[in-house]
PDB file of N, H, CA, C and O in Angstrom:
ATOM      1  N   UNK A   1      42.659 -13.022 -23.323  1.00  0.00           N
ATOM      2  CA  UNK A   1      42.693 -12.090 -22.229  1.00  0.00           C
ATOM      3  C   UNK A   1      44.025 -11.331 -22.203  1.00  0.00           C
ATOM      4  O   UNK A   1      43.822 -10.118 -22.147  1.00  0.00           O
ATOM      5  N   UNK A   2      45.438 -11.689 -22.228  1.00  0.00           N
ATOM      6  H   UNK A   2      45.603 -12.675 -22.273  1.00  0.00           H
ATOM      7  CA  UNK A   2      46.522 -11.319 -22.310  1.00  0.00           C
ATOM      8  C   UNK A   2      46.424 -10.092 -23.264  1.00  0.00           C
ATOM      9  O   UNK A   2      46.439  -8.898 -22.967  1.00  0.00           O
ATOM     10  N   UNK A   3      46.292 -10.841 -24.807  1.00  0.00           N
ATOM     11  H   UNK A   3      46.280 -11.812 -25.049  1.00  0.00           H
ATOM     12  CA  UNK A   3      46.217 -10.368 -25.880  1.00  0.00           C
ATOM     13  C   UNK A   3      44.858  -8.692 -25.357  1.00  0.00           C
ATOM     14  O   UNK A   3      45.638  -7.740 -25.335  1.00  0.00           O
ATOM     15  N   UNK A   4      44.373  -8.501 -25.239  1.00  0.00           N
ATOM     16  H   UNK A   4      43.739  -9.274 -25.256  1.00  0.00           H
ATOM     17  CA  UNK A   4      42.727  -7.654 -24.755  1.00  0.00           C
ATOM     18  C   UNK A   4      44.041  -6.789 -23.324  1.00  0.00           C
ATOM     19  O   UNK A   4      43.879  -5.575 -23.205  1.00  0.00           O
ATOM     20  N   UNK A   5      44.815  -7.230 -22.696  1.00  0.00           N
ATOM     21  H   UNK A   5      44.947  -8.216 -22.793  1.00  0.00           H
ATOM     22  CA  UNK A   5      45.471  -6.253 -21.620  1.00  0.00           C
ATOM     23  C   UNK A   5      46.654  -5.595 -22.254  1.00  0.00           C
ATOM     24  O   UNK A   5      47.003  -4.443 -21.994  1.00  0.00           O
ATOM     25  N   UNK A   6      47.216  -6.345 -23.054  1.00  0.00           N
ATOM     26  H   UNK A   6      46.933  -7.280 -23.266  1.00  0.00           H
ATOM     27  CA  UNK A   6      48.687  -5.705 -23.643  1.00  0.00           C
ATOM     28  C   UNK A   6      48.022  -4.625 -24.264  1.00  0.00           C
ATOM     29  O   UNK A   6      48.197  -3.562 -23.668  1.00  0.00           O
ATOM     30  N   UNK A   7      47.194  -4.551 -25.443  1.00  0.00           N
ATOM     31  H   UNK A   7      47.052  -5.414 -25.927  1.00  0.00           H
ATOM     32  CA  UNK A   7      45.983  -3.900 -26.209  1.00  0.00           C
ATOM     33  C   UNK A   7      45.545  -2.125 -25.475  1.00  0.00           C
ATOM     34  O   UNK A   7      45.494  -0.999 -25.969  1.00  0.00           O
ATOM     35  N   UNK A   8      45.268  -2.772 -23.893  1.00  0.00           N
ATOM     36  H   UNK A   8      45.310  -3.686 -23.491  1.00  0.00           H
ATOM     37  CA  UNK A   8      44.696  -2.001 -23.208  1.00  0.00           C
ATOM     38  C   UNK A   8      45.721  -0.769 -22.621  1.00  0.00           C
ATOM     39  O   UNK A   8      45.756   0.460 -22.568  1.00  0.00           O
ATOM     40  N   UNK A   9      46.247  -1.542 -22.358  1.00  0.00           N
ATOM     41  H   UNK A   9      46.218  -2.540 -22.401  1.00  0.00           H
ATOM     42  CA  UNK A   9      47.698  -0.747 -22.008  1.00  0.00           C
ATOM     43  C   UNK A   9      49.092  -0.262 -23.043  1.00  0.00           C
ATOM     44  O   UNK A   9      50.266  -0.078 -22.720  1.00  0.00           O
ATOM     45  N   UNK A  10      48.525  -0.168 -24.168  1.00  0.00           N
ATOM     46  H   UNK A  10      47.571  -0.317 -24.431  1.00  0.00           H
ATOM     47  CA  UNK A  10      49.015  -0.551 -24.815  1.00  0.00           C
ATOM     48  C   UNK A  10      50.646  -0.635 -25.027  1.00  0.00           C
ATOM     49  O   UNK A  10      51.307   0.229 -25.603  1.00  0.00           O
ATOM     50  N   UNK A  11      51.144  -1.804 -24.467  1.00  0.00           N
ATOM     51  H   UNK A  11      50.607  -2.506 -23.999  1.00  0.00           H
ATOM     52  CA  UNK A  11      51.991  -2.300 -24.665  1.00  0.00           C
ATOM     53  C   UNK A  11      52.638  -2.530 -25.615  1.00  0.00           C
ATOM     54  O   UNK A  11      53.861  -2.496 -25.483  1.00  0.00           O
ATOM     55  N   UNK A  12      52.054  -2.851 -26.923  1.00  0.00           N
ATOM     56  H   UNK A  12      51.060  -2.879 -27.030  1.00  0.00           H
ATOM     57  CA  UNK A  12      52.202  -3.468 -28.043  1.00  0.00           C
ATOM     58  C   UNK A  12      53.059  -2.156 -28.801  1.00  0.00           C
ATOM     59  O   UNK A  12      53.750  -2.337 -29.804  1.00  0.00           O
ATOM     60  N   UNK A  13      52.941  -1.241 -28.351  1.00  0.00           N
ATOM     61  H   UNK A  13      52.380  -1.094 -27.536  1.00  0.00           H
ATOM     62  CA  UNK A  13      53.561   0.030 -28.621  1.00  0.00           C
ATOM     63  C   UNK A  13      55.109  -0.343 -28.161  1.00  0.00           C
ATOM     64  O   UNK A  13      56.048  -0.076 -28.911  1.00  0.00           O
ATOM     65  N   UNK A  14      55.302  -0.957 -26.918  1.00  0.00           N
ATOM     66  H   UNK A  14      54.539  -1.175 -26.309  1.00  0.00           H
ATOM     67  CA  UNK A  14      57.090  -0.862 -26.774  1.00  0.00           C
ATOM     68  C   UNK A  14      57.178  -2.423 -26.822  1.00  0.00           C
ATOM     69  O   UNK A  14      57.913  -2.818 -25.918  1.00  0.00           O
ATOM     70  N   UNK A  15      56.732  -3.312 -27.487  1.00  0.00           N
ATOM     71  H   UNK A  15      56.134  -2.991 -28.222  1.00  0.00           H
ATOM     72  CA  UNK A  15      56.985  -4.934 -27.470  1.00  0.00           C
ATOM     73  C   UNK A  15      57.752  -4.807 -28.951  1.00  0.00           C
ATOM     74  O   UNK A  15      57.567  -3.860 -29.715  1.00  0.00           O
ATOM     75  N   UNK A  16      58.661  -5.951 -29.224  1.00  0.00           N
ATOM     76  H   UNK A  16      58.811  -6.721 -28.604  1.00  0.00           H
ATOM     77  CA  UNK A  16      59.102  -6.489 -30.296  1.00  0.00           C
ATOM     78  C   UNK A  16      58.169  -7.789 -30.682  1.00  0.00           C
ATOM     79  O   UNK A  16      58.171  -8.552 -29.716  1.00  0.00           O
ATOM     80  N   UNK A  17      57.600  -8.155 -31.456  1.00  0.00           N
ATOM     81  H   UNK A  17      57.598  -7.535 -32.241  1.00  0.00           H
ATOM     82  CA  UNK A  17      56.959  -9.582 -31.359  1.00  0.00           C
ATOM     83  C   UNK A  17      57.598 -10.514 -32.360  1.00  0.00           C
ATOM     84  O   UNK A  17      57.712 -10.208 -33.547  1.00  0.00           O
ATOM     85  N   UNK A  18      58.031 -11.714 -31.828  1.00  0.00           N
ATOM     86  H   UNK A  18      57.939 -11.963 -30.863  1.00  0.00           H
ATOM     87  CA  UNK A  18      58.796 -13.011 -32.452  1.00  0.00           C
ATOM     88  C   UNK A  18      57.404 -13.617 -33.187  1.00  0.00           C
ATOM     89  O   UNK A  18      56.346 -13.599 -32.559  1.00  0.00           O
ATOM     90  N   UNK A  19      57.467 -14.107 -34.433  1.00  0.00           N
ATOM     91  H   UNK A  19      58.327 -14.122 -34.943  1.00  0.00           H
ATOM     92  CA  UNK A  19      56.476 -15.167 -34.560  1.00  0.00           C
ATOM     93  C   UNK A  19      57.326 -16.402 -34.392  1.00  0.00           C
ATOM     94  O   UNK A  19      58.372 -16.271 -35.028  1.00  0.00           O
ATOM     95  N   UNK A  20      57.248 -17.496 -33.791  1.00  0.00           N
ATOM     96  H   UNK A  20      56.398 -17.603 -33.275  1.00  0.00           H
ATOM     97  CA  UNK A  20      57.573 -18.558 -33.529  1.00  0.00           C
ATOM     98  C   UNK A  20      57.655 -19.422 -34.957  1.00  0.00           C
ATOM     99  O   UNK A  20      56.950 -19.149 -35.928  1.00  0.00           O
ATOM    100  N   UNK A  21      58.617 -20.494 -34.929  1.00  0.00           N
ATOM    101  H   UNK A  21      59.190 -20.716 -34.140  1.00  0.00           H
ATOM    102  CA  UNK A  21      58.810 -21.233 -36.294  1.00  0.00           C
ATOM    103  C   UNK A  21      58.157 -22.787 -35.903  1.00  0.00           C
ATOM    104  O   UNK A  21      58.211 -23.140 -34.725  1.00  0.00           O
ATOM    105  N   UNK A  22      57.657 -23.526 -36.738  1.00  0.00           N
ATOM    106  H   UNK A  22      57.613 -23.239 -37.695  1.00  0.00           H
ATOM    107  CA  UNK A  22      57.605 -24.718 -36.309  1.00  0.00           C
ATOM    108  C   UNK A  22      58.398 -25.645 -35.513  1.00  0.00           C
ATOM    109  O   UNK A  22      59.486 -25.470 -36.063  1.00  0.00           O
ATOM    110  N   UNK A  23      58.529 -26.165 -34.965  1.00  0.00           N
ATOM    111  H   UNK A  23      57.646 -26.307 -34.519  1.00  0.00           H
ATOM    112  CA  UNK A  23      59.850 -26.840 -34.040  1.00  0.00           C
ATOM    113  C   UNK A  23      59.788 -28.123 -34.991  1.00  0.00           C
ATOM    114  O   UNK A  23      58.856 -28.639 -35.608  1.00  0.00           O
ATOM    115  N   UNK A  24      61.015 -28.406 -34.881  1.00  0.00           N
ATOM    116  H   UNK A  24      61.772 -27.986 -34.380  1.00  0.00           H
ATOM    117  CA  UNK A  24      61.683 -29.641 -35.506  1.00  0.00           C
ATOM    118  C   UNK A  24      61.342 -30.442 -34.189  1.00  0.00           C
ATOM    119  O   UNK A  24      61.140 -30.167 -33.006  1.00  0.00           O
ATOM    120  N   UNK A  25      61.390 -31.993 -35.282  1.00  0.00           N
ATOM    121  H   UNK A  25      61.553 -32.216 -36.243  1.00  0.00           H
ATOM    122  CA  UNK A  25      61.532 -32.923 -33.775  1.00  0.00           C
ATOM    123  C   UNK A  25      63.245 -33.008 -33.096  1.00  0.00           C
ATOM    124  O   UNK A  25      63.199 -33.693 -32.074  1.00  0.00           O
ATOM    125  N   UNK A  26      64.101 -32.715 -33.265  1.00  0.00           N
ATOM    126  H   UNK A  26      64.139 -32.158 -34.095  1.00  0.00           H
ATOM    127  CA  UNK A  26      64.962 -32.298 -32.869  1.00  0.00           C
ATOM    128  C   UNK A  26      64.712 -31.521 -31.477  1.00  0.00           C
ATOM    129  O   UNK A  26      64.875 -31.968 -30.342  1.00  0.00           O
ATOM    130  N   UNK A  27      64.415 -30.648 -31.741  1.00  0.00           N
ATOM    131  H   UNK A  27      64.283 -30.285 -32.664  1.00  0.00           H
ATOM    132  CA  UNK A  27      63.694 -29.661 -30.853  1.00  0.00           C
ATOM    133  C   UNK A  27      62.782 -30.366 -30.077  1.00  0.00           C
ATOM    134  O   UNK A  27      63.265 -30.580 -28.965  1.00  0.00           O
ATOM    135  N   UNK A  28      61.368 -30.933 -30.241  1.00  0.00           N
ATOM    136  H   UNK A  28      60.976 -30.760 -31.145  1.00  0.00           H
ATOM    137  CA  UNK A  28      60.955 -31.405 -29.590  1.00  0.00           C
ATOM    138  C   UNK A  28      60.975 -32.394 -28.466  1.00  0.00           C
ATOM    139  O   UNK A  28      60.286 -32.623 -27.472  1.00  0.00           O
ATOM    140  N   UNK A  29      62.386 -33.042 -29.210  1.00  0.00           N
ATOM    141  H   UNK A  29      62.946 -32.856 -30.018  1.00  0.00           H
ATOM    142  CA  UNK A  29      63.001 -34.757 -28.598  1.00  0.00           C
ATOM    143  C   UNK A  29      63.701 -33.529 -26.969  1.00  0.00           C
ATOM    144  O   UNK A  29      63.705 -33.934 -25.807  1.00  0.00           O
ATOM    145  N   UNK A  30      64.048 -32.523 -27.277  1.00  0.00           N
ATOM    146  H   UNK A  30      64.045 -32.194 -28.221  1.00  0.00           H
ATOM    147  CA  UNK A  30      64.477 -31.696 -25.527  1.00  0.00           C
ATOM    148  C   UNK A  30      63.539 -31.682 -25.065  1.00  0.00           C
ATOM    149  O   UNK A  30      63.421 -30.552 -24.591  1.00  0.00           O
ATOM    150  N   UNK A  31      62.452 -32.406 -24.800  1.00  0.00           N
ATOM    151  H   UNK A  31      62.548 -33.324 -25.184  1.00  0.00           H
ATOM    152  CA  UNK A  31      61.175 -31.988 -23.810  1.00  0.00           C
ATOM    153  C   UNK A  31      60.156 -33.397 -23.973  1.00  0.00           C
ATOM    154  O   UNK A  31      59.770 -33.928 -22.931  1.00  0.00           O
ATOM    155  N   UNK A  32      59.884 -33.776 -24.843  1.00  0.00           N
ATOM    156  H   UNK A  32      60.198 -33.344 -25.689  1.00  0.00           H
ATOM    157  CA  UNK A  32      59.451 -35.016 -25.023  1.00  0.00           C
ATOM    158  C   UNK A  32      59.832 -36.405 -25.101  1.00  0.00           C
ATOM    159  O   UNK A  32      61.040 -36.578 -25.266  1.00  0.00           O
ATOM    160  N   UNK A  33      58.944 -37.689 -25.008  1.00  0.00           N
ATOM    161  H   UNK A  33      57.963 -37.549 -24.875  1.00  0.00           H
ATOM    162  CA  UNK A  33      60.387 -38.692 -25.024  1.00  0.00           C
ATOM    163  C   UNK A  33      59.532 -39.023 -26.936  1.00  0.00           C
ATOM    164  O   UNK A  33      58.396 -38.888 -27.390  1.00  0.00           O
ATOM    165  N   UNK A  34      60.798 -39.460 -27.472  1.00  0.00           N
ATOM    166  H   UNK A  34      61.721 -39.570 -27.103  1.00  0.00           H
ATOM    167  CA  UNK A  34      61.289 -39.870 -28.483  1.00  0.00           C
ATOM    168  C   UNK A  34      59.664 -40.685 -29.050  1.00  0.00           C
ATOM    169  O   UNK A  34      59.586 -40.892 -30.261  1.00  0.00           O
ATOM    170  N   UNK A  35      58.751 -41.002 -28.381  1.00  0.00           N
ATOM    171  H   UNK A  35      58.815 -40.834 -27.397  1.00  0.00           H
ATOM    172  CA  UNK A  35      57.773 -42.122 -28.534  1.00  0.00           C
ATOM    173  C   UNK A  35      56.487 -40.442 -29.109  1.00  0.00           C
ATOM    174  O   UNK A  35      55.698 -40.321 -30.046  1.00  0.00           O
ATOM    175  N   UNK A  36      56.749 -39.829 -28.377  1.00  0.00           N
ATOM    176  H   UNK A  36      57.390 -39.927 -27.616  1.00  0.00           H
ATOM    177  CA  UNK A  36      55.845 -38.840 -28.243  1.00  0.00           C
ATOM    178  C   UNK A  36      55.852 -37.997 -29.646  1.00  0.00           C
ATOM    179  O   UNK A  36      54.812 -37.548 -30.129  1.00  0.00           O
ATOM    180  N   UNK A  37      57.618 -37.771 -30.471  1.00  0.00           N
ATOM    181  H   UNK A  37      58.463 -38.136 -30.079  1.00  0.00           H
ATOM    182  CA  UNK A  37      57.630 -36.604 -30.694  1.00  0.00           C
ATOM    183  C   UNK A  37      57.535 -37.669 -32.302  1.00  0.00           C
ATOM    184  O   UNK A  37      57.755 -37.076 -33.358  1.00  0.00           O
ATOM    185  N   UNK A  38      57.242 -39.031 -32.343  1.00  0.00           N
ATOM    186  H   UNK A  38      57.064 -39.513 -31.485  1.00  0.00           H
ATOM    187  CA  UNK A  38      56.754 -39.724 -33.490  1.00  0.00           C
ATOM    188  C   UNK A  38      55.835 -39.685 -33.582  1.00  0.00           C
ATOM    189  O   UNK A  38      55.462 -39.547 -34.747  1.00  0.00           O
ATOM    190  N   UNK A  39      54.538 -39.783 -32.317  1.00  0.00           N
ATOM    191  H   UNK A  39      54.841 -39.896 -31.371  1.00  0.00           H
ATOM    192  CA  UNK A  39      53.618 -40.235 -32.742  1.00  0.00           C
ATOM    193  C   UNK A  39      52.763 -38.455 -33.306  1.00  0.00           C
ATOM    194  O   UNK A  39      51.666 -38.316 -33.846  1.00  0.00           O
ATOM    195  N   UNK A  40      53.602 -37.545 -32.979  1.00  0.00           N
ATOM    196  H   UNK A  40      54.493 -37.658 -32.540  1.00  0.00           H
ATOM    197  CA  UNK A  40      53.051 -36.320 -33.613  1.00  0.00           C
ATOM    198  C   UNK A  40      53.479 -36.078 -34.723  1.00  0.00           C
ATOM    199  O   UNK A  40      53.107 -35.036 -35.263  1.00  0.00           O
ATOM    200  N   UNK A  41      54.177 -36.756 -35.245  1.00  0.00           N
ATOM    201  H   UNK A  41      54.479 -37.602 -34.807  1.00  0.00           H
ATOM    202  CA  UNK A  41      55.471 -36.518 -36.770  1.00  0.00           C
ATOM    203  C   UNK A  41      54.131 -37.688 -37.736  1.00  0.00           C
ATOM    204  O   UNK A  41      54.020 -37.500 -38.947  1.00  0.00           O
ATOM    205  N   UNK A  42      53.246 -38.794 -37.050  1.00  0.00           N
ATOM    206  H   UNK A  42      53.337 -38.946 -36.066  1.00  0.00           H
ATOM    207  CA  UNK A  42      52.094 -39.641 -37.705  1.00  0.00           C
ATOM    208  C   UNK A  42      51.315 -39.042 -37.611  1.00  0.00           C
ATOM    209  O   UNK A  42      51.076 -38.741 -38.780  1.00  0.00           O
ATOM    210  N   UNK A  43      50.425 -38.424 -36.847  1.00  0.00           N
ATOM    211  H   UNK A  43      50.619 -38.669 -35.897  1.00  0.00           H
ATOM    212  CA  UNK A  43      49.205 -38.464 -36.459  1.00  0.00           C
ATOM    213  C   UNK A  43      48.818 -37.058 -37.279  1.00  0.00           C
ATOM    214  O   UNK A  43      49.604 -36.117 -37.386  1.00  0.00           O
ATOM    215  N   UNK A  44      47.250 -37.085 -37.928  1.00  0.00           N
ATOM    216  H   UNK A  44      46.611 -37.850 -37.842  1.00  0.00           H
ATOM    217  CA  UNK A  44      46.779 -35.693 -38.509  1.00  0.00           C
ATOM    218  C   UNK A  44      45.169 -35.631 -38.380  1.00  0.00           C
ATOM    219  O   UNK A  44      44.425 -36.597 -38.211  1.00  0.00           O
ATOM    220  N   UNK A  45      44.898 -34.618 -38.469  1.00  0.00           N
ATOM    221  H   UNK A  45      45.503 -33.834 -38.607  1.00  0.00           H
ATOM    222  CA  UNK A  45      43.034 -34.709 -38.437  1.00  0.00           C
ATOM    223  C   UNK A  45      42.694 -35.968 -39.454  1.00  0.00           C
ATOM    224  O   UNK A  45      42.214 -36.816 -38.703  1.00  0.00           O
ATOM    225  N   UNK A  46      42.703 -36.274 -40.222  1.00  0.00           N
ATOM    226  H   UNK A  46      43.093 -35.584 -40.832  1.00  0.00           H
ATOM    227  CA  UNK A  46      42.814 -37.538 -41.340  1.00  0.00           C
ATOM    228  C   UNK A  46      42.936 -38.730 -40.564  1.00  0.00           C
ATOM    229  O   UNK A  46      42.224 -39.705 -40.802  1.00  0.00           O
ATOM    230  N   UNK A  47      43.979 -38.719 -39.447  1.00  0.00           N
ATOM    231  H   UNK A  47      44.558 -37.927 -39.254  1.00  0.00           H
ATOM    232  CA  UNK A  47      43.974 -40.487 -39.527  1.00  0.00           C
ATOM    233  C   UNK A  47      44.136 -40.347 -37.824  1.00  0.00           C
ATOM    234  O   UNK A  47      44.576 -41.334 -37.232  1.00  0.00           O
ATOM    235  N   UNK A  48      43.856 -39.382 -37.204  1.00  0.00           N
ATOM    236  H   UNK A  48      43.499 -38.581 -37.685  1.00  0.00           H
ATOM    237  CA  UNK A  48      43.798 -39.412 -35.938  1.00  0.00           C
ATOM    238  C   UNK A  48      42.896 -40.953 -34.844  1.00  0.00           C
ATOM    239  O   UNK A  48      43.296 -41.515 -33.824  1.00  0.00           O
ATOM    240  N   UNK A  49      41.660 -41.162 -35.645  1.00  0.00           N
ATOM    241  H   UNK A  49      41.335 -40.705 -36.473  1.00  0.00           H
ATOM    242  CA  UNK A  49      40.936 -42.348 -35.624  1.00  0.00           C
ATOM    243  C   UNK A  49      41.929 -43.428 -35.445  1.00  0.00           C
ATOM    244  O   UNK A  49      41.710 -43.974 -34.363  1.00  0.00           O
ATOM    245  N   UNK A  50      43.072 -44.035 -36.150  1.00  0.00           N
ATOM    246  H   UNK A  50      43.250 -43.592 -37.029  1.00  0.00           H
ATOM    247  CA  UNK A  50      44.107 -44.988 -36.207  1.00  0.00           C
ATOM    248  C   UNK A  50      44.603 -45.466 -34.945  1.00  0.00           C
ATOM    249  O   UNK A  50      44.918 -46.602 -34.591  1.00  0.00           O
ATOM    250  N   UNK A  51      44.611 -43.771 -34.013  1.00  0.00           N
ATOM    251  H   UNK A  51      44.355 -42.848 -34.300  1.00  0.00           H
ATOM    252  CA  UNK A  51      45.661 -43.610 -33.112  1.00  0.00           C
ATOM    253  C   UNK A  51      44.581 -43.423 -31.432  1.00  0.00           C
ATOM    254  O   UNK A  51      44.960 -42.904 -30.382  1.00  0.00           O
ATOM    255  N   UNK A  52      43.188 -44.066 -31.739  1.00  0.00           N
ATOM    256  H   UNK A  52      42.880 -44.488 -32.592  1.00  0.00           H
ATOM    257  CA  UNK A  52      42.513 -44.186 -30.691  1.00  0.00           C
ATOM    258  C   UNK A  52      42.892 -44.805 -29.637  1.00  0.00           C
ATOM    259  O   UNK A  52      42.665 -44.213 -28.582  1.00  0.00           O
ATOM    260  N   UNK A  53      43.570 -46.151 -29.553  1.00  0.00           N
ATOM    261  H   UNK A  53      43.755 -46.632 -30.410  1.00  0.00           H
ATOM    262  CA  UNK A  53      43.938 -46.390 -28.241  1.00  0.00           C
ATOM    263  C   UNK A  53      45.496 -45.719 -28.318  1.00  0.00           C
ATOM    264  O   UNK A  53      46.065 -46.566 -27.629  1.00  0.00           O
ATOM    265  N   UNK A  54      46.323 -44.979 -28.612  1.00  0.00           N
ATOM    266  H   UNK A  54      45.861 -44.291 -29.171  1.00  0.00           H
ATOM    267  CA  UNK A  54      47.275 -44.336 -28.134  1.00  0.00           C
ATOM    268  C   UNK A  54      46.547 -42.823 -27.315  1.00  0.00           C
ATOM    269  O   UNK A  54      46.843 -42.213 -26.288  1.00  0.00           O
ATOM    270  N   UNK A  55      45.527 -42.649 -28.327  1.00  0.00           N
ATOM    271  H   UNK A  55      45.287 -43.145 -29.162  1.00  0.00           H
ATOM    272  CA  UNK A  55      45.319 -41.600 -27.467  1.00  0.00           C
ATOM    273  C   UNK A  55      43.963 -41.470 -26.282  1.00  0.00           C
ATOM    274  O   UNK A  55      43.287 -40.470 -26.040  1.00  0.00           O
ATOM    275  N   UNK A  56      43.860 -42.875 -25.665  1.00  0.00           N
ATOM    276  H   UNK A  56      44.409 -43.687 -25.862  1.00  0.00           H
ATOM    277  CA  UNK A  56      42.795 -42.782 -24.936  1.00  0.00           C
ATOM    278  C   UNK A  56      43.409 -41.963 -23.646  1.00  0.00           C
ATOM    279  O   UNK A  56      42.787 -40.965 -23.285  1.00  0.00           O
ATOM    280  N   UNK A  57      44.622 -42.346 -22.923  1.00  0.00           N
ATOM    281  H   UNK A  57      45.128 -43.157 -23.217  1.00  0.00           H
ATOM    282  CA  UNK A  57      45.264 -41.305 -21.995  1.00  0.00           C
ATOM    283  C   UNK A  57      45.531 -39.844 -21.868  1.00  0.00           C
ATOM    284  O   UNK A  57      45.808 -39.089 -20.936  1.00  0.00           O
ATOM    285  N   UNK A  58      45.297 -39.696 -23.472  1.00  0.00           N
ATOM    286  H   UNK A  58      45.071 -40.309 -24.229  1.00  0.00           H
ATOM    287  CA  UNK A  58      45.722 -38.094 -23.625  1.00  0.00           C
ATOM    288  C   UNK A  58      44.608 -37.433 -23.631  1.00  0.00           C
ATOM    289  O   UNK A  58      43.489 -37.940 -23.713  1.00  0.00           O
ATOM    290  N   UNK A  59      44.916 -36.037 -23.527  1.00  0.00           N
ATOM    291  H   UNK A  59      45.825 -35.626 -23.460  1.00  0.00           H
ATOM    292  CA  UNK A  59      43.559 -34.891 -23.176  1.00  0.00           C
ATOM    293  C   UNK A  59      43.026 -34.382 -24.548  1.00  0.00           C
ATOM    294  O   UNK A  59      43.770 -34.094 -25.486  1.00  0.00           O
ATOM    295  N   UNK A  60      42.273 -34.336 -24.564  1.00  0.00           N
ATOM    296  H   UNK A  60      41.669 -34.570 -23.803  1.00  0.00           H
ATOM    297  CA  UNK A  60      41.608 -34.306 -26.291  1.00  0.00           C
ATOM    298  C   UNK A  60      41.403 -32.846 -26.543  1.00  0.00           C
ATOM    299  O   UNK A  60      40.491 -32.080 -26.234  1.00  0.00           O
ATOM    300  N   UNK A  61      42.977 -32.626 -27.460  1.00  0.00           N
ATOM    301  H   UNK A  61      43.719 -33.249 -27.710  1.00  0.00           H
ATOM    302  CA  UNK A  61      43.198 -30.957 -28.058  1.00  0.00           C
ATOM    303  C   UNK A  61      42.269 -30.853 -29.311  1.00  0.00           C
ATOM    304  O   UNK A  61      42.409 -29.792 -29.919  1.00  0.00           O
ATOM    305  N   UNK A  62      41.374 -31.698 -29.816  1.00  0.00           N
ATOM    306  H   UNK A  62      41.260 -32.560 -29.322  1.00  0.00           H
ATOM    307  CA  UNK A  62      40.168 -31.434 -30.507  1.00  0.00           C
ATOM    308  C   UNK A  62      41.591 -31.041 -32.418  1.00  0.00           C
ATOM    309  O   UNK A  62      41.668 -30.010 -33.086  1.00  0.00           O
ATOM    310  N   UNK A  63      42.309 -32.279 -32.581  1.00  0.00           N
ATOM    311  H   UNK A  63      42.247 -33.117 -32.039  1.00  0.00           H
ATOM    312  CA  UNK A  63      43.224 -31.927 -33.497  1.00  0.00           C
ATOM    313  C   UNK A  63      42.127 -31.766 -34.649  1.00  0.00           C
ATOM    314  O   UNK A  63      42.468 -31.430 -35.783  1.00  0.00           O
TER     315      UNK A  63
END
């Protein structure tokens, strides 16, 4: 929707656009705790199954 209004208006005409870089866990460890920014440094579509009861609390981003 954003993307469909900037478009409309076209904005995209006076924007600069950043593409974003992967974040280091460095980076991540400022916002997450330390438990969190491992178990995303393990976890992949491949072995996500492993990590079923870690992730029964979490909201299912369909990795």
């Amino acid at each position: 929707m954003t993307h469909h209004l900037v478009l409309s208006y076209e904005l995209h005409k006076k924007m600069e656009v950043f593409r974003p870089h992967k974040a280091y866990p460095v980076e991540l460890a400022q916002f997450h705790s330390e438990d969190y920014v491992e178990f995303l440094h393990r976890i992949t579509p491949d072995t996500q199954h492993l990590f079923a009861g870690e992730m029964a609390r979490c909201v299912d981003f369909s990795l």
